[in-house]
C-alpha positions in Angstrom: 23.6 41.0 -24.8 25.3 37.7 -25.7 25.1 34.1 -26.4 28.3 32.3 -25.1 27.9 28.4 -26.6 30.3 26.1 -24.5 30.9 23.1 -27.5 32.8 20.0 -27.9 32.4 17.0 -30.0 31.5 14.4 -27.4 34.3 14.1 -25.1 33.1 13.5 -21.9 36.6 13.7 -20.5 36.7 17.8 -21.8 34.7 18.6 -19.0 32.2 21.0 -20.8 29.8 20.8 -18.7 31.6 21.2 -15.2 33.6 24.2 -16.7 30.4 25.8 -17.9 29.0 25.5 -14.3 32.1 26.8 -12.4 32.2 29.8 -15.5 28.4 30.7 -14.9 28.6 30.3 -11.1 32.0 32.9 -11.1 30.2 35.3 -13.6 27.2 35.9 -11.4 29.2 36.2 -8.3 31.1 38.7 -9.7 28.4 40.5 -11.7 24.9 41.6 -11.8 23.9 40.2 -14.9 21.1 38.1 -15.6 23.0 34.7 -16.9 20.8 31.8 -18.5 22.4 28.5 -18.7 20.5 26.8 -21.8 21.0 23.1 -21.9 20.7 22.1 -25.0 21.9 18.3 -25.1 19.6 15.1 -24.7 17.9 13.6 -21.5 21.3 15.1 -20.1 20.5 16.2 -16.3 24.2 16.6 -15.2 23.9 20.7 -15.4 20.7 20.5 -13.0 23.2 17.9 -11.0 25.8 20.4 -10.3 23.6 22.4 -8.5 21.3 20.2 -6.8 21.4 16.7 -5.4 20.4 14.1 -8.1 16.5 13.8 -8.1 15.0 10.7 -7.1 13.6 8.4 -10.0 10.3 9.9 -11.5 6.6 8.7 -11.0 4.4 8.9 -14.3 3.3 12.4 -15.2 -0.2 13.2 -13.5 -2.7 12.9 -16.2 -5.8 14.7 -16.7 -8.3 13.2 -19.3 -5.8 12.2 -22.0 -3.6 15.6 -21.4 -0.5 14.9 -19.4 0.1 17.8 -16.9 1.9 20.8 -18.1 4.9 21.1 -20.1 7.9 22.6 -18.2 11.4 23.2 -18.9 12.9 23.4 -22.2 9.3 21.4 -23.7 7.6 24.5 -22.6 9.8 26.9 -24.2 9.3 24.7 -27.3 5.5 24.5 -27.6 5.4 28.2 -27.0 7.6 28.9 -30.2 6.1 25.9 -32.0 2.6 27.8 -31.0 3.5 31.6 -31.7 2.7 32.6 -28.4 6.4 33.4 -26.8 7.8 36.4 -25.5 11.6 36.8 -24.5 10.1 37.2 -20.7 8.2 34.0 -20.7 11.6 31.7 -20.8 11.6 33.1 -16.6 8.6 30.9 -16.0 10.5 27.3 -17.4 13.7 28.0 -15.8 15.2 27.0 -12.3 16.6 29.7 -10.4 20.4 28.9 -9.1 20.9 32.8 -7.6 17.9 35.0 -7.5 17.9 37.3 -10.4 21.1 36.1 -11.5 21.8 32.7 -12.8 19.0 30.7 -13.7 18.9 26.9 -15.7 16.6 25.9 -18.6 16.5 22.1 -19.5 14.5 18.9 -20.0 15.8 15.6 -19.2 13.0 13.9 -19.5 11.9 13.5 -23.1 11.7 10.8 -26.1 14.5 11.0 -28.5 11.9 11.7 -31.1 10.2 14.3 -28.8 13.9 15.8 -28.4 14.4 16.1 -32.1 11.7 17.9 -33.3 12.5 20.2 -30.2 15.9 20.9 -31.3 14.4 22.6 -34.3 13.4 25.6 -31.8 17.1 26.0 -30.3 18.2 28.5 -32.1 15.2 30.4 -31.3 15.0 29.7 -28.0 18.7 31.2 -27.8 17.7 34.3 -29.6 14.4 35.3 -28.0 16.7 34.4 -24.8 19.3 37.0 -25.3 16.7 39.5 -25.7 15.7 39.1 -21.9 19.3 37.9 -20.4 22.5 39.7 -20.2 24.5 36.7 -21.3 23.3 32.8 -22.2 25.2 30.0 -21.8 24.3 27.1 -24.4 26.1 23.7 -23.0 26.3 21.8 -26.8 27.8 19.2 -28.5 28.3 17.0 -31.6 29.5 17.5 -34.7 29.6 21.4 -36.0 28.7 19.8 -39.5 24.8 18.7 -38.2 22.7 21.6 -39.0 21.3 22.6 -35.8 24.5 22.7 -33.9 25.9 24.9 -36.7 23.0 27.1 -37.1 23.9 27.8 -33.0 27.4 28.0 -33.1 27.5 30.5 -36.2 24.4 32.5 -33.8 26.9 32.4 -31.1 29.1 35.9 -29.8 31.4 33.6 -28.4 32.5 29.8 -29.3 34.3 28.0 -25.9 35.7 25.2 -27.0 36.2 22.8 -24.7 39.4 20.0 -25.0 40.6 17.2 -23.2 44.4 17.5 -22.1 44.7 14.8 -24.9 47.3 15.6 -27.9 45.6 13.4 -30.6 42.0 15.5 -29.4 43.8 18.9 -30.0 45.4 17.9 -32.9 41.8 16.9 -34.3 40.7 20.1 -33.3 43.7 22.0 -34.9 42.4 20.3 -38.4 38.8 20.8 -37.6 40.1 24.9 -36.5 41.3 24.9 -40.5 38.7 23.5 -42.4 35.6 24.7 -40.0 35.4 28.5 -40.4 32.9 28.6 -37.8 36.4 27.5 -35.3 38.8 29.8 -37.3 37.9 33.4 -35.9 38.3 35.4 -33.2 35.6 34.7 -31.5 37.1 30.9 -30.3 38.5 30.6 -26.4 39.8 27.1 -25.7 39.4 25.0 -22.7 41.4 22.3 -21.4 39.3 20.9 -19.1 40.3 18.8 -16.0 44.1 19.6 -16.7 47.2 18.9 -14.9 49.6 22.0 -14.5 52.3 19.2 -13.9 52.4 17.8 -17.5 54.3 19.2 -19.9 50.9 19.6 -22.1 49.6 22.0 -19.5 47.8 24.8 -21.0 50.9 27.1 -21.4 52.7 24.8 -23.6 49.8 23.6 -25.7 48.9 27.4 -26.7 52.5 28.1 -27.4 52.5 24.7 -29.4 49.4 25.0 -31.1 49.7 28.8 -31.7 46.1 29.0 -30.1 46.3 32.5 -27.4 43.2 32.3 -26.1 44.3 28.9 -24.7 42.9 28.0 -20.8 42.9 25.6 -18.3 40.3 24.5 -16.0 42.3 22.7 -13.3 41.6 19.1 -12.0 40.0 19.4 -8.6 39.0 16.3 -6.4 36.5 18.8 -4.2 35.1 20.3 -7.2 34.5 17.6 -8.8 32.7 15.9 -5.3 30.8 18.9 -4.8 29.3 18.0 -8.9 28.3 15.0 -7.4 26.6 16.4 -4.8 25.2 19.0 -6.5 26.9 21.6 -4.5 28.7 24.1 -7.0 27.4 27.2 -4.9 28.6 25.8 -1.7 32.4 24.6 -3.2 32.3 28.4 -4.1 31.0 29.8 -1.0 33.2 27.5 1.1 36.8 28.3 -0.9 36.3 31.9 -2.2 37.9 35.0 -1.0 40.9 32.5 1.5 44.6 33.7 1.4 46.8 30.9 1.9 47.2 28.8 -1.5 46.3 25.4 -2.4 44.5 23.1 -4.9 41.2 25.0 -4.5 42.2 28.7 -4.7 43.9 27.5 -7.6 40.8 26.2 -9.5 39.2 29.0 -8.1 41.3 31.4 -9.5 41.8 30.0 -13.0 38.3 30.3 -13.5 38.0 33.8 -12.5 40.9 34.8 -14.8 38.8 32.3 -17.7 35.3 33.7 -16.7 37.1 37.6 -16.9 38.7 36.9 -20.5 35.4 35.2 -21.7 33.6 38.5 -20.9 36.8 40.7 -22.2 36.6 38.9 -25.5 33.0 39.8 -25.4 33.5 43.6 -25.1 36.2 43.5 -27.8 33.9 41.5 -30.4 31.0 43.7 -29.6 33.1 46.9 -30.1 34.5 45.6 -33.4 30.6 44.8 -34.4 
């Protein structure tokens, strides 16, 4: 159906990767599609670590002969490609499952930097036999949209989320980069501002009126959230907060990323109808 790449150049302070997870998590609640998060960046486990409790240091792989045991995750996605034996169902049997027939996570954070590279050649292809199996999947990407990879998967992409720091010198670069990039200057862009304070006076209202940007969101700054990342407990925060009347902190954030997860799929449908 789509492939939805959540970008930004580095900036851990953006909060990519949190708003990803909270956007994913919110889509399959409210939906019955079949969502694939795709993590796509290196020896990065902090998408597996929203939703489960950081693992314990590895052991060596269990060898057998001279064969290490077999490849999982993204590495078995790869070799398949690599090998001309891949099928858009086969991604099912690398993936971890986050809600049964719903949301599942493909990744590797376990892998040389020279392993990872060669790898990255597949990503694009991983994305697209992907989307011919899932209704929607989620690429969590970074760097600069100049490197050839992460171009090739952000001009492959339905949607571009581009995700900010609430940081005026950032958004400014961005506003440049949104000029001279045409990948950024389209219609199918949505901005993040991740972690932001509706107190300042660059809270997301006023930077898309300043910066002329209307698909302009935030992602609220949320202590419990942000505990429950640590703890890989996404589902639970959800669980726990969803659905309760009286206002505060967390219905907020809850409800900002409902209205951000309902526009990234209405954005969707209008791109797809224009197409």
């Amino acid at each position: 159906m789509a492939i939805i790449s959540f970008w930004s150049e580095g900036d851990r302070e953006a909060g990519k990767t949190a708003s990803l997870a909270a956007i994913a998590t919110q889509i399959s609640i409210d939906n019955t599609y079949k969502t694939l998060i795709f993590n796509a960046e290196y020896n990065d486990s902090s998408l597996e670590e929203c939703f489960w409790p950081p693992k314990k240091p590895r052991k060596e792989a269990f060898m057998l002969g001279n064969r290490a045991d077999l490849a999982t995750g993204t590495t078995g996605v790869a070799k398949a490609i690599l090998s001309n034996k891949t099928s858009p169902e086969i991604i099912k049997y690398y993936t971890k499952t986050i809600y049964k027939d719903r949301l599942e996570l493909l990744t590797e954070d376990n892998i040389t930097q020279e392993d990872y590279q060669n790898q990255r050649r597949t990503y694009k292809e991983i994305a697209k036999i992907a989307n011919r199996y899932y209704n929607l999947v989620l690429v969590d990407i970074s760097g600069s949209p100049e490197e050839s990879i992460t171009r090739s998967i952000l001009e492959e992409s339905d949607i571009v989320v581009v995700n900010l720091p609430q940081n005026i010198k950032k958004i400014n670069e961005y506003l440049e980069l949104k000029r001279t990039n045409k990948v950024f200057n389209t219609e199918k862009t949505i901005v993040l501002i991740g972690r932001c304070d509706k107190n300042s006076k660059y809270n997301a209202k006023n930077l898309s009126r300043q910066t002329n940007i209307r698909d302009l969101y935030p992602v609220p700054y949320n202590t419990q959230f942000l505990e429950a990342i640590n703890e890989g407990k996404i589902t639970e925060f959800f669980t726990k907060f969803r659905g309760r009347i009286h206002p505060d902190e967390n219905t907020y954030f809850l409800e900002e990323v409902k209205k951000n997860s309902e526009r990234i799929l209405e954005k969707l449908k209008e791109i797809q109808m224009r197409t």
